[in-house]
C-alpha positions as a Markdown table, in Angstrom:
| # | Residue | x | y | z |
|---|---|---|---|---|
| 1 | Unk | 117.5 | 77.8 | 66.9 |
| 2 | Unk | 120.2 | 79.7 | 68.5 |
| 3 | Unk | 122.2 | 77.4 | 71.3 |
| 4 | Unk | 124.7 | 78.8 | 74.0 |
| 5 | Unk | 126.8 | 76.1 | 75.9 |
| 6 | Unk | 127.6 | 76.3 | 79.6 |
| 7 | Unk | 130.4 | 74.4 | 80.0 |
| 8 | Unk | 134.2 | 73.2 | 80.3 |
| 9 | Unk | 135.7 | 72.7 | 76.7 |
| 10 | Unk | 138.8 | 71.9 | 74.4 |
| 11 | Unk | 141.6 | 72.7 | 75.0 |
| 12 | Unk | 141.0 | 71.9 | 78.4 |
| 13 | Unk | 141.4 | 68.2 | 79.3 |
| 14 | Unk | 138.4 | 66.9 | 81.4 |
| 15 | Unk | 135.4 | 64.9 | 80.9 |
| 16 | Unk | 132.3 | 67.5 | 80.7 |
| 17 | Unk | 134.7 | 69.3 | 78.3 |
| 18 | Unk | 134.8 | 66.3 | 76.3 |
| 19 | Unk | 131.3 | 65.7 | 76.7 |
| 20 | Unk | 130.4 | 69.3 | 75.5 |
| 21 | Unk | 132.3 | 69.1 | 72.2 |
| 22 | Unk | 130.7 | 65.9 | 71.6 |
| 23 | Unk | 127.4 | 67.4 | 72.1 |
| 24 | Unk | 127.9 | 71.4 | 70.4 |
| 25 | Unk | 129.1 | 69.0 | 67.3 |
| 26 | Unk | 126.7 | 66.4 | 67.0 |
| 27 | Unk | 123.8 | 69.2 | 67.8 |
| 28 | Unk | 125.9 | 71.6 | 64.6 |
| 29 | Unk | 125.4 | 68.5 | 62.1 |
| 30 | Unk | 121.7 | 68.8 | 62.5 |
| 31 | Unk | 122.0 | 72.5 | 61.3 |
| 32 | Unk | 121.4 | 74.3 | 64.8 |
| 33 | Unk | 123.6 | 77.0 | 66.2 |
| 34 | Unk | 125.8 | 75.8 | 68.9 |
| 35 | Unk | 127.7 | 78.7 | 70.6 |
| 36 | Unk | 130.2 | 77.9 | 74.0 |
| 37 | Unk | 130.3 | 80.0 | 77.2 |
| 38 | Unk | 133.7 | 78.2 | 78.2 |
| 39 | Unk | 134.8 | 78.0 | 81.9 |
| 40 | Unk | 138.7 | 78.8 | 82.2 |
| 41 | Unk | 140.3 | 77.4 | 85.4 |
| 42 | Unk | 142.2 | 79.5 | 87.8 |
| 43 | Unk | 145.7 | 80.6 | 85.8 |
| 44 | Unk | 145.3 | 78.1 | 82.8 |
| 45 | Unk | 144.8 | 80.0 | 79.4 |
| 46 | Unk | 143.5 | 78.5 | 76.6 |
| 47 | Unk | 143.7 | 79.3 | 73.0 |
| 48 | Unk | 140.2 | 78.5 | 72.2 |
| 49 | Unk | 138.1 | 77.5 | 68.7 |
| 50 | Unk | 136.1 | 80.0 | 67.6 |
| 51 | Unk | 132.8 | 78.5 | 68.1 |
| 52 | Unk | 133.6 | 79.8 | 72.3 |
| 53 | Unk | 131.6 | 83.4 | 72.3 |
| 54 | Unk | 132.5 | 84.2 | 75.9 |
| 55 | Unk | 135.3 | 83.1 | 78.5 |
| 56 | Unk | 134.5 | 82.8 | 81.9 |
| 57 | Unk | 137.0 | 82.8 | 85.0 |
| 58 | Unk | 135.9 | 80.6 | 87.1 |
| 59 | Unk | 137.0 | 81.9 | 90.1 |
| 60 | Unk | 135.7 | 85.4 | 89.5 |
| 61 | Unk | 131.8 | 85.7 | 90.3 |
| 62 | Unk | 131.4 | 88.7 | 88.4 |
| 63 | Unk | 132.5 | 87.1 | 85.5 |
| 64 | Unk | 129.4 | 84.5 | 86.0 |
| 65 | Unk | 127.3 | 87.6 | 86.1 |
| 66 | Unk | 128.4 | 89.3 | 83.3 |
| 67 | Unk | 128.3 | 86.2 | 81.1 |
| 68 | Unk | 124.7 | 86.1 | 81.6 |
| 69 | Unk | 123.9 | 89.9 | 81.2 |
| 70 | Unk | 125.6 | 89.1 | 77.0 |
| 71 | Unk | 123.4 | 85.8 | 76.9 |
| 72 | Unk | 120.5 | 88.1 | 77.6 |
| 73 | Unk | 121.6 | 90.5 | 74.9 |
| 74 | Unk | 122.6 | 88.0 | 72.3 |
| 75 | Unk | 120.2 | 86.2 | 69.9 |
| 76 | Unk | 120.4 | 83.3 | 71.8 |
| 77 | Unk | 117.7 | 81.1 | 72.4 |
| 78 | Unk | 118.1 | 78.6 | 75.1 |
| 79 | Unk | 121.1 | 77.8 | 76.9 |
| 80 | Unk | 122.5 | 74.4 | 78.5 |
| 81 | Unk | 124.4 | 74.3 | 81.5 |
| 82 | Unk | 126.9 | 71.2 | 82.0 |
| 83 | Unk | 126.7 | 70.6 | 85.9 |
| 84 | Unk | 129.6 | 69.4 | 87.9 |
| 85 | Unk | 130.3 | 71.1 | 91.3 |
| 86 | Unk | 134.3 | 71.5 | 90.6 |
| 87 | Unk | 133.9 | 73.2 | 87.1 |
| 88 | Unk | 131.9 | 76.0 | 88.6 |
| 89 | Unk | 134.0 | 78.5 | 91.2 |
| 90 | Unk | 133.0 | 79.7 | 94.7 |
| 91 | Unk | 132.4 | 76.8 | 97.5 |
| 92 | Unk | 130.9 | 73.6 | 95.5 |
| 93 | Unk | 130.6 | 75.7 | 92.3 |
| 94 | Unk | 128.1 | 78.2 | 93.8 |
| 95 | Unk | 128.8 | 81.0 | 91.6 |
| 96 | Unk | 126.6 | 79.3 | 88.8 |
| 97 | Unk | 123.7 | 80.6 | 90.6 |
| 98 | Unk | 124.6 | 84.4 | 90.1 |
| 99 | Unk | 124.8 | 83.2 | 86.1 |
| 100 | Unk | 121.0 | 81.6 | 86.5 |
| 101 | Unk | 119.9 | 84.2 | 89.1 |
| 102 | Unk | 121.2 | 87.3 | 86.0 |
| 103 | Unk | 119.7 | 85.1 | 83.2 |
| 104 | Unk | 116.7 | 85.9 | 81.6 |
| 105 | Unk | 116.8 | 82.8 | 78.7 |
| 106 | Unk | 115.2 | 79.2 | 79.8 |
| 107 | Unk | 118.3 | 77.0 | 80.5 |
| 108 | Unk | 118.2 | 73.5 | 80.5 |
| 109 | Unk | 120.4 | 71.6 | 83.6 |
| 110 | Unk | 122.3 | 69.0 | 82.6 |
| 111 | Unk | 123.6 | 67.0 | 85.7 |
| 112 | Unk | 126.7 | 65.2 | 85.8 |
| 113 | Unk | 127.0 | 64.4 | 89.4 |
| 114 | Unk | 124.1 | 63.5 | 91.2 |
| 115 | Unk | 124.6 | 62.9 | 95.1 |
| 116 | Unk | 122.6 | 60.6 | 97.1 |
| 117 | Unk | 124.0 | 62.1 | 100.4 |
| 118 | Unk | 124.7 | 66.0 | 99.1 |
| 119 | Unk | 126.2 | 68.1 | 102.0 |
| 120 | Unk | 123.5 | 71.5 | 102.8 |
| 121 | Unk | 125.8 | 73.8 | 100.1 |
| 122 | Unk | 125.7 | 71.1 | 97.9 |
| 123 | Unk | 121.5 | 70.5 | 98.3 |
| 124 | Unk | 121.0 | 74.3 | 98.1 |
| 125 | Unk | 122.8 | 74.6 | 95.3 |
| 126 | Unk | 121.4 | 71.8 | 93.2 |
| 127 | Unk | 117.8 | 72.3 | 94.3 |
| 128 | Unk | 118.5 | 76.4 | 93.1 |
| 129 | Unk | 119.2 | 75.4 | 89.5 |
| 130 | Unk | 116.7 | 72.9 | 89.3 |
| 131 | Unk | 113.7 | 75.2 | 90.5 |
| 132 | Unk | 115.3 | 77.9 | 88.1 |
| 133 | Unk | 116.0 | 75.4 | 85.2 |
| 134 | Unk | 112.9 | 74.9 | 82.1 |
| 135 | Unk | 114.2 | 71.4 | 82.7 |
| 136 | Unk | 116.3 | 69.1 | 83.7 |
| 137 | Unk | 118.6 | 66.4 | 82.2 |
| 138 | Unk | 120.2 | 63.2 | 83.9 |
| 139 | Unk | 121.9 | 60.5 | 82.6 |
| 140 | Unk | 120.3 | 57.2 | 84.0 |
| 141 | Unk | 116.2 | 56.5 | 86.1 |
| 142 | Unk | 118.9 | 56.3 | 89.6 |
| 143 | Unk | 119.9 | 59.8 | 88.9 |
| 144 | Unk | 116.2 | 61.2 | 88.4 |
| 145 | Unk | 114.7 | 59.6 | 91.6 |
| 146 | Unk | 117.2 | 61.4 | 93.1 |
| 147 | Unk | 116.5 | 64.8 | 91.6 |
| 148 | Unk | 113.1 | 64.1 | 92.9 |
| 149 | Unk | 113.3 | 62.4 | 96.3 |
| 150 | Unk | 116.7 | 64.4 | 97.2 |
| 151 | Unk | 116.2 | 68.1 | 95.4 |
| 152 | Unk | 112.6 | 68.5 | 95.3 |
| 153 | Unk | 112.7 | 69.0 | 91.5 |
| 154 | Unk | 109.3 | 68.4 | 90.0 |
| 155 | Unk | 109.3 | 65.0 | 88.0 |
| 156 | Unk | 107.8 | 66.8 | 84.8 |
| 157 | Unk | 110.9 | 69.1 | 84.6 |
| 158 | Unk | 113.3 | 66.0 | 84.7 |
| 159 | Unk | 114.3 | 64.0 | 81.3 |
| 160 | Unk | 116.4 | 60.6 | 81.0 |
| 161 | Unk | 118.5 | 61.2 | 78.3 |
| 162 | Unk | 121.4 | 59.1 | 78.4 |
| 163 | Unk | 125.6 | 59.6 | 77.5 |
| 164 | Unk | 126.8 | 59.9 | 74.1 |
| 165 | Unk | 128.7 | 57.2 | 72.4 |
| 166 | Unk | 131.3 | 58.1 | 69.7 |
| 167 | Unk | 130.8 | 56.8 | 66.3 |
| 168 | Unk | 134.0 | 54.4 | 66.3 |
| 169 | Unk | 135.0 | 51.9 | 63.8 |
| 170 | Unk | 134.8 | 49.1 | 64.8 |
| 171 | Unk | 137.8 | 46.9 | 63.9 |
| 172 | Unk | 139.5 | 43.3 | 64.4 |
| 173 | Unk | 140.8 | 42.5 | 67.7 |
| 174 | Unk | 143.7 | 39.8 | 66.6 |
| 175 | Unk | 144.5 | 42.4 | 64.2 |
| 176 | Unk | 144.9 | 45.1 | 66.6 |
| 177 | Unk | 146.7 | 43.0 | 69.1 |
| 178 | Unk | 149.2 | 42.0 | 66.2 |
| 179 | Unk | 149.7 | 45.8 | 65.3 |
| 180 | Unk | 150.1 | 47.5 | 68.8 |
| 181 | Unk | 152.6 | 44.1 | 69.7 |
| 182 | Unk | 150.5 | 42.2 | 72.1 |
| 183 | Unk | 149.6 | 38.9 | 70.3 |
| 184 | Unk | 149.0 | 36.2 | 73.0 |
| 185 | Unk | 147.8 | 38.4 | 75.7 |
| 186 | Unk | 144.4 | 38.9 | 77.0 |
| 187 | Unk | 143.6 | 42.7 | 77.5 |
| 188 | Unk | 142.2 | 44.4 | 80.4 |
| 189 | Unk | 142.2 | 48.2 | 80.0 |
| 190 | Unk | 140.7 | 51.2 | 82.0 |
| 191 | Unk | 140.8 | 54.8 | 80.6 |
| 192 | Unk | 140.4 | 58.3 | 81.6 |
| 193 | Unk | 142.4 | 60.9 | 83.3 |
| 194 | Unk | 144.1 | 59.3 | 85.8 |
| 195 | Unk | 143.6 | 60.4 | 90.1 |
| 196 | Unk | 142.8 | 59.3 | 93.2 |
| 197 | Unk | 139.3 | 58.1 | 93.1 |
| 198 | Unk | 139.3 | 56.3 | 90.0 |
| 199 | Unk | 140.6 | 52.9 | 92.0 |
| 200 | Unk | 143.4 | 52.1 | 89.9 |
| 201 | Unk | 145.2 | 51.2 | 93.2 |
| 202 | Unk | 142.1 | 48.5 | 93.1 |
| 203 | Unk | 142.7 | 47.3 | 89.2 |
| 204 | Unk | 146.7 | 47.0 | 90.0 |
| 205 | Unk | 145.6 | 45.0 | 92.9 |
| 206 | Unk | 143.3 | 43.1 | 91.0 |
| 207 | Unk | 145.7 | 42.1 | 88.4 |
| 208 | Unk | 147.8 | 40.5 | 91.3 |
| 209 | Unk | 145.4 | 38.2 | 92.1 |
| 210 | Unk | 144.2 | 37.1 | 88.5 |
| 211 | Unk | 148.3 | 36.7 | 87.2 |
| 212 | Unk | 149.1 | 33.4 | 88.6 |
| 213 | Unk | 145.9 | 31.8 | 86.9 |
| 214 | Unk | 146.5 | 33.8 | 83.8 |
| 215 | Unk | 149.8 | 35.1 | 83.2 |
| 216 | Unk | 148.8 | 36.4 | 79.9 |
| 217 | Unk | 146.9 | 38.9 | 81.3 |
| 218 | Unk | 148.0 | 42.9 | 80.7 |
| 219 | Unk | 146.4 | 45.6 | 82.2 |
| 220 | Unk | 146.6 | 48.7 | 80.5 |
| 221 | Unk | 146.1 | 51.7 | 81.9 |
| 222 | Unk | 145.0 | 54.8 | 79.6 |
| 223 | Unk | 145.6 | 57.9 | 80.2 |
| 224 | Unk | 147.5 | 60.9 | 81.0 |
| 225 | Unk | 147.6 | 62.1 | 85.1 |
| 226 | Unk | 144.9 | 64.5 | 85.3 |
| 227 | Unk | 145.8 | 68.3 | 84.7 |
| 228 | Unk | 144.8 | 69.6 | 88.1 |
| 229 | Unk | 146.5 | 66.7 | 90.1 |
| 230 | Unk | 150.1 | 67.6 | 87.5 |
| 231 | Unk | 149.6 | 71.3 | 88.7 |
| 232 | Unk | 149.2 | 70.6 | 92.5 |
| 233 | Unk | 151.0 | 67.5 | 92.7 |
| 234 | Unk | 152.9 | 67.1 | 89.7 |
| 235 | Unk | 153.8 | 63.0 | 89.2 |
| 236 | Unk | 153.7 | 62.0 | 92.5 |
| 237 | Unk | 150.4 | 59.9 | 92.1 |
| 238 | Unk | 151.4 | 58.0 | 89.3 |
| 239 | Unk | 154.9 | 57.5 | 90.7 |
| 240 | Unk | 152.8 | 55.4 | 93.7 |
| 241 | Unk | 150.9 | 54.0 | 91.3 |
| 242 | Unk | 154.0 | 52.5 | 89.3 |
| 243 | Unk | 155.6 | 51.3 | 93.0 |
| 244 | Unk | 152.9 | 49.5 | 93.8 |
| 245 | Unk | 153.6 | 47.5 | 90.3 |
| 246 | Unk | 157.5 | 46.7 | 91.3 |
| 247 | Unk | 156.3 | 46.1 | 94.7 |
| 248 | Unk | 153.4 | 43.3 | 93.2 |
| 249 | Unk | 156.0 | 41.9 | 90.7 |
| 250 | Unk | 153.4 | 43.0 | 88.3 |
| 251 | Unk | 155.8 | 44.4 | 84.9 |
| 252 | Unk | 155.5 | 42.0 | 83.1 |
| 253 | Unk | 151.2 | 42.5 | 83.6 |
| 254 | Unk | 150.8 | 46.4 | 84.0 |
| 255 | Unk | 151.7 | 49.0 | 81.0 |
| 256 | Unk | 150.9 | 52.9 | 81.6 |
| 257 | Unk | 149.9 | 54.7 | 78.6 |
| 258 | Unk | 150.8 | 57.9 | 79.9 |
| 259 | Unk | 149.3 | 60.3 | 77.0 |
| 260 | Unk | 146.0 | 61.9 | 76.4 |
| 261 | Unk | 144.3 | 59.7 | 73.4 |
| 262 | Unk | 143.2 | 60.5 | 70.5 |
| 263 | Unk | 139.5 | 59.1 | 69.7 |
| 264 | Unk | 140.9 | 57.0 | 66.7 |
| 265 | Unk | 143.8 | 56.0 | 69.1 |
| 266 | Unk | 141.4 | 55.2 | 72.0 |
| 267 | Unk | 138.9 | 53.0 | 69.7 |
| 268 | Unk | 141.9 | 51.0 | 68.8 |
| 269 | Unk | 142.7 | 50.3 | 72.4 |
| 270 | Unk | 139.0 | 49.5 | 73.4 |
| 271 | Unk | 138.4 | 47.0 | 70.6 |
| 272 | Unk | 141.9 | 45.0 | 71.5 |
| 273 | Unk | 140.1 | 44.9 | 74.8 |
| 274 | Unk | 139.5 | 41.5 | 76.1 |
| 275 | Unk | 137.8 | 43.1 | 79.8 |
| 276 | Unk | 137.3 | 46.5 | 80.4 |
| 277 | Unk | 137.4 | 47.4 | 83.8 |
| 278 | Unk | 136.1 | 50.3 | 85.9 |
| 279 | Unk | 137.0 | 50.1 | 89.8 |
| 280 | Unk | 135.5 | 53.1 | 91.1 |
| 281 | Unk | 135.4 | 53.2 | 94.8 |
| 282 | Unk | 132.7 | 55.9 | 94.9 |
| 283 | Unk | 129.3 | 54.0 | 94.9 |
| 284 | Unk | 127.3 | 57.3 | 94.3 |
| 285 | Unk | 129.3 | 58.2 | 91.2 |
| 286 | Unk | 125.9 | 59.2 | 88.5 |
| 287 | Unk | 127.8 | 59.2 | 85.4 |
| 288 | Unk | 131.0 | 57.7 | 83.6 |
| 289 | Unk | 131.6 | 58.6 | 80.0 |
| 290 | Unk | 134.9 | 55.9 | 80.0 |
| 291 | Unk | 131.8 | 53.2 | 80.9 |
| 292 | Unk | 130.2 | 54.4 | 78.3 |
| 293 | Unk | 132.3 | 54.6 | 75.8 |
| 294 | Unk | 133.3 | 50.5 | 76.3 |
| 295 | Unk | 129.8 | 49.9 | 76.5 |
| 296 | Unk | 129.4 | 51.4 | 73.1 |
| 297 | Unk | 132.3 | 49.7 | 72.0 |
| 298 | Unk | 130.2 | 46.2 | 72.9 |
| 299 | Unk | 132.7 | 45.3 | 75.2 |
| 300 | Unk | 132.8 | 42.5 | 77.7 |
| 301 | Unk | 132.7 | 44.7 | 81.2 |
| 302 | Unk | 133.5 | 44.0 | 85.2 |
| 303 | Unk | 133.0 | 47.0 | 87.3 |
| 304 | Unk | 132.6 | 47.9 | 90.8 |
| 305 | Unk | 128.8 | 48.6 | 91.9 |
| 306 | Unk | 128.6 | 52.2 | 91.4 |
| 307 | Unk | 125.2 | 54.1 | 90.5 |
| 308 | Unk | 126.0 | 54.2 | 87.0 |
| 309 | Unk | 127.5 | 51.2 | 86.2 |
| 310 | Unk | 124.8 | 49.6 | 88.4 |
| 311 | Unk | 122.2 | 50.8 | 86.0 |
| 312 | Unk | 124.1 | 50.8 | 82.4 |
| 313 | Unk | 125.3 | 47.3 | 83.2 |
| 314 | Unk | 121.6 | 45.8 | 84.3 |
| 315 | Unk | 120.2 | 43.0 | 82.7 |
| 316 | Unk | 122.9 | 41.2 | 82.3 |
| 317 | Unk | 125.2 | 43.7 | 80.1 |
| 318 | Unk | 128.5 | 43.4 | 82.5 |
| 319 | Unk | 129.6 | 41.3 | 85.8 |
| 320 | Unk | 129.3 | 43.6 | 88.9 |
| 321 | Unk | 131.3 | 43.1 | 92.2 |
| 322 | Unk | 129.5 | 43.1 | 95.7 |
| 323 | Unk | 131.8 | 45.5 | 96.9 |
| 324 | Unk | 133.6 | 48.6 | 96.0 |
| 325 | Unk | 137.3 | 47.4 | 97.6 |
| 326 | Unk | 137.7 | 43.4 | 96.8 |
| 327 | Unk | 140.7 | 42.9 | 94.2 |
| 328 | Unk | 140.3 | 39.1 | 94.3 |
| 329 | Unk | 136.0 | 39.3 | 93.6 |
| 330 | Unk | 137.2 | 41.9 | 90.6 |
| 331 | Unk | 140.0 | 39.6 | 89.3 |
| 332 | Unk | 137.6 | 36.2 | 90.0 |
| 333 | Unk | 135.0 | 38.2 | 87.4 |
| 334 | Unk | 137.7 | 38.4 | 84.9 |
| 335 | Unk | 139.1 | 35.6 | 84.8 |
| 336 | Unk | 135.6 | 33.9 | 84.8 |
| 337 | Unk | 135.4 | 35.7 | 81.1 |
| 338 | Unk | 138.6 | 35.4 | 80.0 |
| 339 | Unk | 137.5 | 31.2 | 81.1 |
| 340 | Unk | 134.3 | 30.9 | 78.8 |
| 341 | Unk | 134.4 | 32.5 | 75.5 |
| 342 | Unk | 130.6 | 32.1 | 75.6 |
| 343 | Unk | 129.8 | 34.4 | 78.6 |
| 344 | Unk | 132.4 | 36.8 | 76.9 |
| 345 | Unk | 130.5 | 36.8 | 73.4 |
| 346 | Unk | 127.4 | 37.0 | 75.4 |
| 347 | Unk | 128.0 | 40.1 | 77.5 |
| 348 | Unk | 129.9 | 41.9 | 74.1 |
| 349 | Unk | 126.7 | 41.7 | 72.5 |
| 350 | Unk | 124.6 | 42.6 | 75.1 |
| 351 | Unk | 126.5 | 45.4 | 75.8 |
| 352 | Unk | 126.7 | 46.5 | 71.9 |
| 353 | Unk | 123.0 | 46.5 | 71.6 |
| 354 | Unk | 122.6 | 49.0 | 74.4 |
| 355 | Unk | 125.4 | 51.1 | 73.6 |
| 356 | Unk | 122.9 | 51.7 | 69.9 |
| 357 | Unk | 121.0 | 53.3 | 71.3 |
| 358 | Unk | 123.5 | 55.7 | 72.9 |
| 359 | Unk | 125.4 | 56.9 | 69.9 |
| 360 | Unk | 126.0 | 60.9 | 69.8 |
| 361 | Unk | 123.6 | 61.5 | 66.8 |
| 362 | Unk | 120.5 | 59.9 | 68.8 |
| 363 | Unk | 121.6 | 62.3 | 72.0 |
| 364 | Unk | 121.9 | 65.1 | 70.0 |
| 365 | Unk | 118.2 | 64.4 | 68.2 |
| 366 | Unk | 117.2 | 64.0 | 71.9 |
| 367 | Unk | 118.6 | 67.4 | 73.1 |
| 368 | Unk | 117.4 | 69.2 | 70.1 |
| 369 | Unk | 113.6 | 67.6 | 70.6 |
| 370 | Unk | 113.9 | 69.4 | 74.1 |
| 371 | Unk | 115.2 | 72.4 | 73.2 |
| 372 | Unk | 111.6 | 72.8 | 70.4 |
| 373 | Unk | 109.8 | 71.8 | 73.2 |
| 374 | Unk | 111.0 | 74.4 | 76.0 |
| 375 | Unk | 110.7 | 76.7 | 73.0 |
| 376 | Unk | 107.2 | 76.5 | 72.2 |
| 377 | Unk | 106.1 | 76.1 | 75.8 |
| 378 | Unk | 104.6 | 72.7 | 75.4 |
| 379 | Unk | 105.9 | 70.8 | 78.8 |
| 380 | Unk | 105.0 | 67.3 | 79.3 |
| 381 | Unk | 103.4 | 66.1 | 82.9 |
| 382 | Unk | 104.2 | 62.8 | 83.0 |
| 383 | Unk | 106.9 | 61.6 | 85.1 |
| 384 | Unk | 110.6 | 61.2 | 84.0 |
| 385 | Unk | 110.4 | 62.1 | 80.4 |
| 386 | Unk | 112.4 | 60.0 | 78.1 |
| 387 | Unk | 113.5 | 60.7 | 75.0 |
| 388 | Unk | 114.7 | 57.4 | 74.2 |
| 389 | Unk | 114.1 | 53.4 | 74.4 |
| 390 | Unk | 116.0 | 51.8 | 76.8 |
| 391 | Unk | 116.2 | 48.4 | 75.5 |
């Protein structure tokens, strides 16, 4: 089976680029083919592996066009497009319709950003690819009623197949702690790329109200500024995030680990973790590979009610604030943890057992059982296929 990749991807920094690597080389270890069509931003350049076959510039819809006339005439079998509207150029990433609208191979959709309240570019554009795709993958049961009740996608063309989860090692948290030099304290941590819209402004907060009850705490935050924001905006986010610290009082509580992390460096930093927290003000966010990654970690998690987290965190695997703003409801769900070691042990191994079933190999088998069934013809007709069991 020959498998093209439509996507962001290393060296680029940015999640579905991540995600895509994870994917192309869990799917290779099973002995398929996995080639990348990678999407360059507008002036970057990017010395890329060799498994990338063709570069596309994003802002250049001809280059969409021609990227699909050398699918067609490659051996290629099936292709998988990684969909996010800001990856994709022309207004909210049109031009990957001229790629779908030029190809002649079944493609499978994989959606990264699911809207509940999609502007009419935005619907358009998302219904296209989805009456186009063979079929189409999202990430959690909230995403695919809304590729059915939203986009008009037929609910036998739509699959559940959940994030990937790194293989980490799992290792002590005392011993960590020790190592990195922060015996005594009790760890909150968030990770990504950092920008507005991730509500760190909300986690700094946060920490202001949970310091006076536990002035242990330390919140680290994980990450290097985001690539896009450093080229438009250089610093000058972070900087405000960092005055917001002096002006809380909060350096003693708040350390910025202002690098892009390696996965062995990041697994150490998510198993010293005592809470990890995600305070993302965007209640319609679908998917968030940081979430995911603590949840396969088995961490004990507080997040804001976002789509995602609201259905990754169910039955009881994380705390969950009422509202997407409320510091003090955020830092009283910490500190109600970090206050009963039981509830913490409970919600670690809650969280451990569902992230399982998320590990990279079990996506990858998933993806590939698709792939042999788009292949052979043989769709299913019942409703949201899933390709795993959701404990």
């Amino acid at each position: 089976m020959n498998i093209a990749v439509l996507s962001t991807y290393p060296p680029r920094e940015c999640g579905i680029a991540s995600f895509s690597k994870d994917l192309k080389d869990n799917i290779s270890r099973m002995g398929k083919n996995v080639r990348i069509l990678a999407i360059t931003d507008s002036g970057a350049h990017y010395r890329y592996p060799s498994e990338v076959i063709y570069e596309i510039k994003q802002d250049e819809r001809g280059s969409f066009i021609d990227a699909a006339r050398f699918v067609n005439d490659s051996p290629i079998d099936v292709v998988v497009i990684e969909h996010e509207y800001g990856i994709f150029g022309g207004m909210d990433g049109k031009y990957v319709l001229d790629f779908v609208e030029h190809l002649a191979k079944p493609f499978i959709l994989t959606t990264h950003t699911v809207l509940p309240n999609p502007n009419f570019r935005q619907k358009w554009i998302m219904r296209g690819l989805g009456s186009k795709a063979a079929a189409v993958a999202c990430m959690t049961r909230r995403s695919a009623d809304l590729l059915e009740g939203i986009y008009c996608i037929p609910d036998n063309k739509i699959y559940v197949i959940p994030h990937g989860v790194p293989a980490f090692k799992n290792k002590s948290r005392d011993k960590l702690k020790k190592s990195y030099g922060y015996s005594g304290r009790s760890i909150v941590s968030t990770f990504g790329l950092i920008g507005p819209g991730k509500g760190i402004e909300n986690g700094i907060r946060c920490i202001g109200e949970l310091a006076p009850s536990h002035p242990e705490v330390l919140y680290l935050v994980l990450g290097e500024t985001h690539p896009a924001l450093v080229k438009q905006f250089g610093e000058s986010y972070r900087d405000s995030l960092v005055k917001l610290v002096e002006h809380l009082g909060l350096k003693d509580n708040i350390e910025f680990i202002n690098h892009y992390l390696s996965m062995e460096e990041l697994g150490d930093y998510l198993y010293m973790t005592d809470v990890y927290l995600t305070p993302y003000p965007n209640r319609s966010q679908a998917v968030s590979g940081t979430l995911t990654y603590a949840v396969g970690c088995g961490r004990a998690i507080v997040s804001t009610p976002y789509d995602y987290a609201l259905d990754i965190l169910s039955n009881n695997r994380g705390l969950i604030s009422e509202n997407t703003n409320s510091p003090g409801e955020l830092a009283g769900l910490i500190g109600s943890i970090l206050d009963n070691p039981t509830l913490k042990r409970g919600l670690e191994s809650r969280a451990a057992k569902r992230g399982k079933t998320m590990t990279w190999t079990n996506v990858a088998k998933q993806y590939i059982n698709l792939m042999g069934v788009l292949i052979q013809g043989n769709m299913r007709g019942s409703k949201f296929g899933s390709l795993v069991q959701t404990p």
